[in-house]
C-alpha positions in Angstrom: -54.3 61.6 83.2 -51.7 59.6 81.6 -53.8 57.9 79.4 -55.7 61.4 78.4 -52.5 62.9 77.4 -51.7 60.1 75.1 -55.3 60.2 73.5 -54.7 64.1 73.1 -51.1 63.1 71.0 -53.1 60.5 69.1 -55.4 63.3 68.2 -53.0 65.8 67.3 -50.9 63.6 65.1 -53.8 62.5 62.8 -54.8 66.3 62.7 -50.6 67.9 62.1 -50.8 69.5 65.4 -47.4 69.9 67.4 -47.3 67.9 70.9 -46.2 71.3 72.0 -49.5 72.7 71.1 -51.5 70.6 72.9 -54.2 72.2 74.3 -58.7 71.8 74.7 -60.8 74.1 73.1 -63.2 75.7 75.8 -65.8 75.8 73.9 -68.0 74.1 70.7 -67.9 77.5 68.9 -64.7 79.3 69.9 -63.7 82.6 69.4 -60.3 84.1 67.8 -59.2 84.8 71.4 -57.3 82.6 73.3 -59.7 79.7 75.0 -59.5 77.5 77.7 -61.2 74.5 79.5 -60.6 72.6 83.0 -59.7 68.9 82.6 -59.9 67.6 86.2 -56.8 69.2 87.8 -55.0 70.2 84.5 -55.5 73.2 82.5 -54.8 73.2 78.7 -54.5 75.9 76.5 -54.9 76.6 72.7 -53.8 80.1 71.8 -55.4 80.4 68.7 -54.9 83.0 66.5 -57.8 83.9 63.9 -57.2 82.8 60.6 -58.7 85.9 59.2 -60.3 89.0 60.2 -62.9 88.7 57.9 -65.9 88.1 60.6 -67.4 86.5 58.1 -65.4 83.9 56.9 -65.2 83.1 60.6 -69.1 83.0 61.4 -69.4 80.2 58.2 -66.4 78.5 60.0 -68.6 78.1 63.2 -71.6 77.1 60.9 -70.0 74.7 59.4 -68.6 72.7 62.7 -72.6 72.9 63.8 -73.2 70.8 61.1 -70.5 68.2 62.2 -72.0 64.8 61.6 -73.8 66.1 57.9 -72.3 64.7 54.7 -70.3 67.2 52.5 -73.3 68.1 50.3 -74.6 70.1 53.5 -71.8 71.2 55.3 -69.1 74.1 54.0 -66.4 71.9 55.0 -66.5 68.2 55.1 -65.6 66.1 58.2 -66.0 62.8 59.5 -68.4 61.7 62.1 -67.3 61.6 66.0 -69.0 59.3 68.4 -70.1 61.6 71.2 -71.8 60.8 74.4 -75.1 61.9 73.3 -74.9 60.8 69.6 -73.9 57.5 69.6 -77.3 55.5 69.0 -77.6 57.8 65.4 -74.2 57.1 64.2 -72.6 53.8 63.6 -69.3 53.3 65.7 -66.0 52.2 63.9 -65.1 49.5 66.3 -61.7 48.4 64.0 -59.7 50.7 61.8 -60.0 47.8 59.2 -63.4 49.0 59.1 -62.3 52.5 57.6 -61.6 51.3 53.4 -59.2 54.2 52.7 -56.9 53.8 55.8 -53.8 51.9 55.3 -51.2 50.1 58.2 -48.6 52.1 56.4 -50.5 55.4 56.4 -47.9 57.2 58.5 -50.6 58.4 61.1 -52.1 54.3 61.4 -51.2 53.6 65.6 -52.8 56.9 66.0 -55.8 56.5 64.4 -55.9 52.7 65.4 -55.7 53.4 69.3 -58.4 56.4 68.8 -61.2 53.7 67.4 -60.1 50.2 69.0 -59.2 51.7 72.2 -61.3 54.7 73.1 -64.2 53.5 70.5 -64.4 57.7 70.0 -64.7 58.2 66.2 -66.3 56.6 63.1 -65.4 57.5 59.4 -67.8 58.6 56.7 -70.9 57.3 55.7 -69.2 55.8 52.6 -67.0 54.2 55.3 -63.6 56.3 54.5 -61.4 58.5 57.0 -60.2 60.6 54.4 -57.0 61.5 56.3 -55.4 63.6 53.4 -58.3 66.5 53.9 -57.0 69.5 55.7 -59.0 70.2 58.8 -59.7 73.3 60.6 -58.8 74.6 63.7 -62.7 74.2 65.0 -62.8 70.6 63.5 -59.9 69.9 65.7 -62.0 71.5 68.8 -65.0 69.8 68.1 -63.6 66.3 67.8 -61.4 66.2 71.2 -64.5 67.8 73.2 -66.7 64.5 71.4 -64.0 62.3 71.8 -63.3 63.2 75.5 -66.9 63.0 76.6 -66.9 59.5 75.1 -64.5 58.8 77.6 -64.8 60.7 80.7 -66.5 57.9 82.4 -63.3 55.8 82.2 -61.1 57.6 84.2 -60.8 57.8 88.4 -63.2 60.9 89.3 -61.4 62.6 92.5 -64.6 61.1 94.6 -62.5 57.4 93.6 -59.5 59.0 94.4 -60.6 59.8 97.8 -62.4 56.4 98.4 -59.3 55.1 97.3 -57.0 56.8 99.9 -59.6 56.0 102.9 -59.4 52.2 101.9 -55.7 52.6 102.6 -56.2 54.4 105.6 -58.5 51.8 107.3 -56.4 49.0 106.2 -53.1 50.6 107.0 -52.1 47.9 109.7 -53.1 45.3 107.6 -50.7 46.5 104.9 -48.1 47.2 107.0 -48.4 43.6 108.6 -48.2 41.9 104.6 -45.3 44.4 103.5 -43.6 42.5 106.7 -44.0 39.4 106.0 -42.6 40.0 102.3 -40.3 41.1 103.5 -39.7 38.0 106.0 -40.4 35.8 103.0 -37.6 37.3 100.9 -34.8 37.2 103.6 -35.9 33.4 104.2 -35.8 33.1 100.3 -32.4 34.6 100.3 -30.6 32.3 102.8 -32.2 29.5 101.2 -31.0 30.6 97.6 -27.5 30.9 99.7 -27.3 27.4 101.7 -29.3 25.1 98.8 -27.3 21.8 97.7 -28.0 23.2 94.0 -29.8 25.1 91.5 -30.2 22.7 89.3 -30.8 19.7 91.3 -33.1 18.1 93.2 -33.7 15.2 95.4 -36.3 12.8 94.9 -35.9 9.2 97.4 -37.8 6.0 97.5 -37.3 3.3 100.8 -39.5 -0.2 100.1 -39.8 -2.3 103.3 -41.6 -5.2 102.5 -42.5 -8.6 105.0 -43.1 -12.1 102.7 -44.1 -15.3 103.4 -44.3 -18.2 101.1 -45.7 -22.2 101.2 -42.0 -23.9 101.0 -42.0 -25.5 97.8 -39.5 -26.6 95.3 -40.8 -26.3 91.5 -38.2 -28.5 89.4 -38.7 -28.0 85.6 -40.3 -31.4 83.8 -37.2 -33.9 83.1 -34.4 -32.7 85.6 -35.8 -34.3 88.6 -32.5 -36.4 88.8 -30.6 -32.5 89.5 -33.4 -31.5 92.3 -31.0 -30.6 94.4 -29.5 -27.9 92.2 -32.8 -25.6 92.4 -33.7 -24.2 95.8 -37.3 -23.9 97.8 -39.3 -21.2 98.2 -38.6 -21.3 102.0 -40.9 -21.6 104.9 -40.4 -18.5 106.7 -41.2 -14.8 106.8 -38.3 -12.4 104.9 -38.5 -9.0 105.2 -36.4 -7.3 102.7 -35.8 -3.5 101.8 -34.5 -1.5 99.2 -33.7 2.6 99.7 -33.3 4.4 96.1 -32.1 7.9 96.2 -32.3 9.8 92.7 -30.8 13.0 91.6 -32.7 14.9 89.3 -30.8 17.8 87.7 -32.3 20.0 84.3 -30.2 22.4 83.2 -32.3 24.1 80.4 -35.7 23.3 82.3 -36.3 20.8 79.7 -33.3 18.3 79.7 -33.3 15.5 82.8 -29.3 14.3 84.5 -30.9 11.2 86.5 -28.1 10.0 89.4 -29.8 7.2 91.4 -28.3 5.7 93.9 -29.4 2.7 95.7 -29.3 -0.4 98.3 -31.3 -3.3 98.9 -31.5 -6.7 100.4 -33.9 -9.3 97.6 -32.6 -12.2 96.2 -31.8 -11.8 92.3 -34.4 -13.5 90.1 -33.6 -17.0 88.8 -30.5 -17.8 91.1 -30.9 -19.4 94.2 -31.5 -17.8 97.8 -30.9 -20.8 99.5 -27.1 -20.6 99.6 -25.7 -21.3 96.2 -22.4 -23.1 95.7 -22.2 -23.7 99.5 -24.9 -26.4 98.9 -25.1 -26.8 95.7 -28.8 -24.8 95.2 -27.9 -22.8 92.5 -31.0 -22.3 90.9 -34.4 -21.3 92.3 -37.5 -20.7 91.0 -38.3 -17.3 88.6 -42.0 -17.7 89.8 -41.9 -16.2 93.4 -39.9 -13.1 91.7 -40.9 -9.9 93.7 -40.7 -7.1 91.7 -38.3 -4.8 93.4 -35.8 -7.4 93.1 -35.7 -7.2 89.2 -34.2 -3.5 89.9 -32.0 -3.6 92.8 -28.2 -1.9 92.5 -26.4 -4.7 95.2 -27.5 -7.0 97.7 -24.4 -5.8 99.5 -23.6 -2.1 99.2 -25.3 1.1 98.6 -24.0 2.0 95.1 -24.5 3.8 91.7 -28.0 2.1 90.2 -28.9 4.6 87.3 -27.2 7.2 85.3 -29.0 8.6 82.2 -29.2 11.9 80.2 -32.1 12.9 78.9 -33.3 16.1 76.5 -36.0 17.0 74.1 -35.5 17.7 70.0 -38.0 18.9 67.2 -39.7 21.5 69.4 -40.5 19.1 72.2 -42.4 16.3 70.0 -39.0 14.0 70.8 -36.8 12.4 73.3 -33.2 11.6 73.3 -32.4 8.7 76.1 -28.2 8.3 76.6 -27.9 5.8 79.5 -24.4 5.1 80.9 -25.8 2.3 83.4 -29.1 0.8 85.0 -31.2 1.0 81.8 -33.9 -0.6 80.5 -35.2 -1.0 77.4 -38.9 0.3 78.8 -36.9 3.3 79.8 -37.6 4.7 76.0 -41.7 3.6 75.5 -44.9 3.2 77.2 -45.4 -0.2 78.6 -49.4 0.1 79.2 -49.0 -0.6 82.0 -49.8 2.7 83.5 -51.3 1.3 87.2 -48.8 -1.5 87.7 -46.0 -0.8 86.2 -44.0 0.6 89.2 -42.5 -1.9 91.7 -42.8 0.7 94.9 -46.4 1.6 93.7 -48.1 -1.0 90.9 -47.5 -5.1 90.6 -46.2 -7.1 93.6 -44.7 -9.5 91.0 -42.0 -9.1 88.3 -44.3 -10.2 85.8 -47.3 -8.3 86.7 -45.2 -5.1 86.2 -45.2 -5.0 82.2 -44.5 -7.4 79.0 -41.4 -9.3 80.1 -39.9 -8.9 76.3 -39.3 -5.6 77.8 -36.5 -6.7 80.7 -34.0 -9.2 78.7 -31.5 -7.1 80.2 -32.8 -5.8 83.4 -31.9 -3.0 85.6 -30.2 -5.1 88.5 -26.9 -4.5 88.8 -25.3 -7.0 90.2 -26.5 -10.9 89.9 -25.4 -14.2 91.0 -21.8 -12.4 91.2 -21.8 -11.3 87.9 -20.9 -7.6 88.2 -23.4 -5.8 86.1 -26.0 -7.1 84.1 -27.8 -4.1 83.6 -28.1 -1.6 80.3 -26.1 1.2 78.4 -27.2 2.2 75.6 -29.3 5.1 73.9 -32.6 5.9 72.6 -35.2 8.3 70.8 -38.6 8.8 71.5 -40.9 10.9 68.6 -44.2 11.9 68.4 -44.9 10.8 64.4 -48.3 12.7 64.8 -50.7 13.6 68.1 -52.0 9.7 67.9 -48.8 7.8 66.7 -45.7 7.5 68.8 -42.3 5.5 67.5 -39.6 4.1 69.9 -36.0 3.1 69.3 -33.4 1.9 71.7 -30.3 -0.1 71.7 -29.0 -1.5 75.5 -25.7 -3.7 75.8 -24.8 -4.9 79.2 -22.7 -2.6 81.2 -19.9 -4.8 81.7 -19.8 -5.7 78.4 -19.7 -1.9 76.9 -17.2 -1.0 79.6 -14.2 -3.5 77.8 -13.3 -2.8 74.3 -11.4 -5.9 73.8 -13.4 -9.1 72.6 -13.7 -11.7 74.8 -16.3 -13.4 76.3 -19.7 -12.6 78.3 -17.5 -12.0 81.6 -14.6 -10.2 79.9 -16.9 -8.2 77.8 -17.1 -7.3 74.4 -17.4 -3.8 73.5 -20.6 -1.6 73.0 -21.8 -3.7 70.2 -20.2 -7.1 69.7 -21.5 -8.7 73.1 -24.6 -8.7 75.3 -27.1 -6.6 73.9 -31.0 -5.6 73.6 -32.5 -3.6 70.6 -36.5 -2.2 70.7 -38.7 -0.8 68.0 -42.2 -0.1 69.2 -44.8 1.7 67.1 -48.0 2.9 69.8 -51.0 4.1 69.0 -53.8 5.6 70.4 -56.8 6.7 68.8 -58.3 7.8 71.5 -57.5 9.6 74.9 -58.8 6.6 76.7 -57.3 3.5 74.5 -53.4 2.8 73.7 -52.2 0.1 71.5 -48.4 -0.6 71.2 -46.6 -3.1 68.6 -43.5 -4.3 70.2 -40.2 -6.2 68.8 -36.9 -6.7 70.2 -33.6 -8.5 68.9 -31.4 -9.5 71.7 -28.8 -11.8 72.3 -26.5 -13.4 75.2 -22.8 -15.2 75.0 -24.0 -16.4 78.5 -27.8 -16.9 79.0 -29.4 -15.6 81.9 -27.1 -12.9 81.9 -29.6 -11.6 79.0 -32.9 -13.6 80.1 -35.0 -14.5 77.5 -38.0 -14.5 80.1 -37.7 -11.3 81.5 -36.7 -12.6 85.0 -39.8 -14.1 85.5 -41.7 -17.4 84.1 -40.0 -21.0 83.9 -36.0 -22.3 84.2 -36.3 -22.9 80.6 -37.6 -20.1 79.3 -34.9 -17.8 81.0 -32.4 -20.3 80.0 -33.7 -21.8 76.8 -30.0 -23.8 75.9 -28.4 -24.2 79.0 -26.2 -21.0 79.1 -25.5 -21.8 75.1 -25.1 -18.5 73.3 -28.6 -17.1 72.4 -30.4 -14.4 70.2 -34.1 -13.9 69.9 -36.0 -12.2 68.1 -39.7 -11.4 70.5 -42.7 -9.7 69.3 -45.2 -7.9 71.7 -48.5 -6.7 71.9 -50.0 -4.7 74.3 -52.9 -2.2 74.8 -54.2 -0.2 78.3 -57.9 1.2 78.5 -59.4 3.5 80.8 -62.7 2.6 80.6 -63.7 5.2 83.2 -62.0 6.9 86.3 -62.8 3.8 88.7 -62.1 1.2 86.2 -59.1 0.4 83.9 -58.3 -2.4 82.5 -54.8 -3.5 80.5 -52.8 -6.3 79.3 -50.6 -8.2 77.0 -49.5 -10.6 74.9 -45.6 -11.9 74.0 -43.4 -14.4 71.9 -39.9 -15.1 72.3 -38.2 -16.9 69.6 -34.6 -18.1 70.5 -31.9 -19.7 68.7 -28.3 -21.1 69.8 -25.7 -19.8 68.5 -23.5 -22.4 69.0 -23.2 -26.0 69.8 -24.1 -26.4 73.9 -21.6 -25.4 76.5 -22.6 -28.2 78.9 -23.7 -30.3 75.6 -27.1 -30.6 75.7 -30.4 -30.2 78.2 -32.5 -32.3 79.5 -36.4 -33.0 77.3 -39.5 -33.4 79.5 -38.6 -36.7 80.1 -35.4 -36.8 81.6 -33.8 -37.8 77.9 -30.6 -35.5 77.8 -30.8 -34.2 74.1 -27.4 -32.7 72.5 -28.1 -28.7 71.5 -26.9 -28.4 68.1 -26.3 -24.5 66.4 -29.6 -23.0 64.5 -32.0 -25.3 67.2 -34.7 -22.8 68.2 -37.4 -22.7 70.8 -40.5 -20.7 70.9 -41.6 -19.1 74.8 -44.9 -17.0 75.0 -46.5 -15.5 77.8 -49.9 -13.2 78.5 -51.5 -11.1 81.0 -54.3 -9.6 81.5 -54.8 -6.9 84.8 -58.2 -4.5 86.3 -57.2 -2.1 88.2 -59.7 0.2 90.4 -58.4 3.4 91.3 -59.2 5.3 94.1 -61.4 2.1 95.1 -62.8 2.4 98.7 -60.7 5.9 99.3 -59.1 8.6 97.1 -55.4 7.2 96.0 -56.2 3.9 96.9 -56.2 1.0 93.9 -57.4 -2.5 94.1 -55.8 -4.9 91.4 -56.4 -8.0 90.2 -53.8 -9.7 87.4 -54.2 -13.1 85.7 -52.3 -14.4 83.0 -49.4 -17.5 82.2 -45.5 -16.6 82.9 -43.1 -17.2 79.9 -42.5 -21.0 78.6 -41.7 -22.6 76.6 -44.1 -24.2 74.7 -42.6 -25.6 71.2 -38.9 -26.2 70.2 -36.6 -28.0 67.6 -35.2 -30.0 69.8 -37.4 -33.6 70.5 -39.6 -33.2 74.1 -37.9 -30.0 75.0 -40.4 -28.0 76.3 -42.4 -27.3 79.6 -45.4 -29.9 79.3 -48.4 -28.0 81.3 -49.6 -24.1 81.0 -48.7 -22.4 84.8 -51.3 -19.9 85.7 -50.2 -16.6 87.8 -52.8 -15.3 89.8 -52.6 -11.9 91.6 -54.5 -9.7 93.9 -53.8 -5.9 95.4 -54.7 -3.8 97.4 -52.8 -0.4 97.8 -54.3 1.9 100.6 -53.0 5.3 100.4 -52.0 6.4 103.8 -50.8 9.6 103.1 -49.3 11.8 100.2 -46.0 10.0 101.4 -46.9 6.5 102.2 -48.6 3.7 101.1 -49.1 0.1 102.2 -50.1 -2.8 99.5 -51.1 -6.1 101.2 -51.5 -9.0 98.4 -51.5 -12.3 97.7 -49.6 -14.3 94.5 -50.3 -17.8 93.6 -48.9 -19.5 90.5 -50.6 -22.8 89.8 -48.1 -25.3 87.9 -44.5 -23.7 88.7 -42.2 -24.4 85.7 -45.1 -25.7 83.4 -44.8 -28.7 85.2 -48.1 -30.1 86.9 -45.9 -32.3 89.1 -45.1 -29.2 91.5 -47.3 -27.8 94.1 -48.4 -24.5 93.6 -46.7 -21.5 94.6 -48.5 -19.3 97.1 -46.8 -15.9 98.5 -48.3 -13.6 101.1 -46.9 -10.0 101.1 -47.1 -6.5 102.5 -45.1 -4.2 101.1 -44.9 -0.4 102.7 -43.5 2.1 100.3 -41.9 5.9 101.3 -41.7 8.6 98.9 -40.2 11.9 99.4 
């Protein structure tokens, strides 16, 4: 009724009719007197007064509204056509008011007439396709065209049979109803006291706990030509460690768009590059990069459960852009897409440090604390935009945390300021032409008062590479390239290419390093060395279950391969070899056995090879 008592306003504006007035002619050819018609439950009335007495001026009236539909050659009075239930296939239908030439959206009467054809599809204009609102219209013309109009439309409207079917539905399905009206109501008292007792309405808490069981084959790669310092680099070791590492992360939006990330963190694996086997207590201070596990490249302590990540995030230029403001535990792949997508994750992806991404991408890494040094990981900031739907660019600038947190200058343990010690800068243009194909051009500038502190090998690859002058002061300048290819839902297959090249800044600390012979060469400033490494890793999701992923990753760890200074580089390519196999056990938890071998440890063919077995079980909540 609602809706018939708006057409009926939209009929009597077009036509000048009061609201008051409203009322349904009873019948096509109405007399003077007063008329009326039943609309369902509702009686309207017209009191109509005749316009004349003249009976018959009122008879050529009535003739003239039984010619409704004629052109205004045959008709007294000219009107325009009205879609009626029974005329419809003989008259075309106005189905938009555009349709109607003469009809204006300023015409003062346009939402009226515009609801009447595109809603209730009940009138249609003149032949010549013109409403010709500015006619006057009759009394009868007015009568005529709401009892079309309305007979267009009756069929739209709940009939009191509906009414009544309706009202037996909800009689047979009362308890039903009042069981689901209960449970609302359950549902929104539960929903209150949880609104009431929640840690936070902006936060939420997202965890990760790694247990993982290793063995390896108890070798000792030494680099080519410092076989006389053996015992400063440690074994492998010959018996099963099981380490953990429990992450717990904050996540916090407060505009739905913008990320607060608060991780906190514990775990028990060695650093990268620095000896397990006891340090200064026997003089091991060095072992291998090769047998790196990759949750040990982002670890807050080996002690104590402490802050490992803090970083703002928040979107500009309607969402095509990301700002990155990291106050600790950043990296520079925290701004850009490795392509890495299926082992780029150390609770999920690569059991090895390398096999996770490009190591130009970890100079400074996100472990916190290494070797003693307090914090070796990033601060910094960074953009990522969206140059067009294919084309993505990505800046970032990282200095070590310890370094950023001192404003004074000193040196790489007394820090340095913001910009003036440690550091790591990234550009990286990615494209992808296709939803199935990325391709990203990398570079980064970096640069260490104290190598490894900034390692030049990404944590993972040879003593040398890592270390290229023998903790000399180092920059480098490394290029990258790297691409990732679904090639179809079971197979994908990615990989990558990088070049390091370093120079000392200064004469060496210790005075020189040793060549591939043994020869101790002096390190002079401006001598330079070249390290590459590549990878290339097939992954098969969902292989042998959904959410499972077999993985297979070959490739050589960074070395160094060419440098200024006479015989100073590793002699032989090493090899890393690795195979995966994650089996989903449930939304929750996953377990990845695996097996990693590296054939010539330290680019030296003189070592055995390097052969770790691993399970690594992996909790998310």
């Amino acid at each position: 009724m609602k809706k018939t008592i708006v057409l009926v306003s939209s009929w009597l504006a077009l036509w000048g009719v009061p609201a008051a007035r409203a009322v349904l002619p009873g019948t096509p050819n109405p007399t003077p007197a007063a008329a009326t018609q039943e609309l369902g439950t509702q009686n309207l009335l017209i009191a109509q007064n005749a316009e004349s007495s003249d009976t018959n001026a009122l008879l050529d009236q009535v003739n003239s509204m039984t010619s409704l539909g004629e052109t205004s050659e045959q008709a007294s009075y000219p009107t325009f056509q009205i879609i009626g239930a029974d005329d419809e296939d003989t008259q075309a239908q106005v189905t938009s008011v555009s349709q109607l030439s003469d009809v204006q959206p300023t015409d003062w009467a346009f939402q009226a007439l515009q609801s009447l054809v595109e809603r209730y599809g009940c009138i249609a204009g003149y032949p010549d396709a013109t409403f010709r609102g500015n006619r006057a219209a009759t009394r009868y013309e007015l009568a005529a065209a709401l009892n079309a109009c309305l007979d267009n439309i009756s069929d739209r409207f709940a009939t009191q049979e509906d009414l009544e079917a309706l009202r037996a539905l909800q009689e047979e399905f009362a308890t039903e109803l009042a069981t689901l009206r209960g449970r609302v109501d359950s549902l929104e008292a539960r929903t209150a006291t949880l609104e009431a007792q929640q840690f936070s309405t902006t936060t939420k808490l997202v965890g990760e706990a790694i247990f993982q069981g290793t063995r390896t084959n108890n070798v000792t790669p030494i680099p080519a030509g410092y076989e006389l310092l053996s015992p400063l680099f440690g074994s492998t070791g010959n018996r099963i460690a099981v380490n953990y590492r429990a992450t717990l992360n904050f996540i916090t939006s407060f505009t739905g768009k913008d990320l607060l990330i608060t991780s906190l963190q514990q775990g028990s694996y060695a650093p990268a590059i620095f000896s397990s086997d006891g340090g200064l207590q026997d003089l091991t201070l060095f072992g291998t990069a090769h047998n790196t596990l990759a949750p040990s490249l982002n670890q807050v302590s080996d002690t104590n459960i402490g802050l490992y990540y803090l970083g703002y995030r928040f979107p500009f230029a309607n969402d095509r852009g990301m700002v990155f403001a990291t106050a600790t535990g950043g990296e520079l792949s925290d701004f850009t897409d490795t392509l890495n997508p299926f082992f780029d994750s150390d609770g999920q992806g690569s059991l090895s440090g390398f096999g996770i991404r490009n190591p130009i991408y970890r100079h400074i890494s996100g472990r916190i604390s290494a070797a003693g040094f307090e914090n070796t990981s990033g601060t910094g900031i960074g953009l990522n935009y969206d140059v067009t739907d294919k084309v993505n660019l990505a800046i970032g600038y990282l200095a070590t945390t310890d370094s950023a947190a001192r404003p004074t200058e000193g040196g790489p343990l007394t820090g340095s300021g913001f910009i003036g010690g440690d550091y790591a800068a990234i550009a990286q243009l990615t494209f992808k032409p296709v939803e199935t194909l990325g391709i990203g051009l990398t570079y980064v500038r970096s640069e260490s008062d104290l190598p490894p502190l900034v390692a030049f090998g990404g944590g993972s690859g040879t003593f040398r590479a890592n270390n290229p002058f023998l903790f000399t002061p180092t920059s480098a300048n490394s290029a990258g390239l790297q691409f990732a290819w679904q090639a179809s839902s079971r197979f994908a297959l990615s990989g990558w290419a990088g070049a390091t090249f370093a120079k000392a800044e200064a004469a060496g600390t210790l005075g020189g390093v040793f060549d591939r012979n043994g020869v101790f060469r002096p390190v002079a400033r401006g001598d330079d060395a070249t390290i590459l490494n590549f990878a290339l890793a097939a992954a098969f999701p969902d292989l042998f279950g959904t959410g499972n992923m077999g993985g297979l990753i070959f490739g050589v760890e960074p070395q160094v391969v060419s440098s200024s200074i006479p015989g100073y580089r590793d002699p032989d390519l090493n090899f890393h070899i690795e195979g995966l196999y994650r089996i989903r056990i449930n939304d929750n938890i996953s377990v990845t056995p695996g097996v990693i071998v590296v054939i010539n440890p330290e680019g030296n063919r003189s070592n055995d090879p390097v052969v770790i077995g691993t399970v690594r079980t992996t909790f998310s909540f």
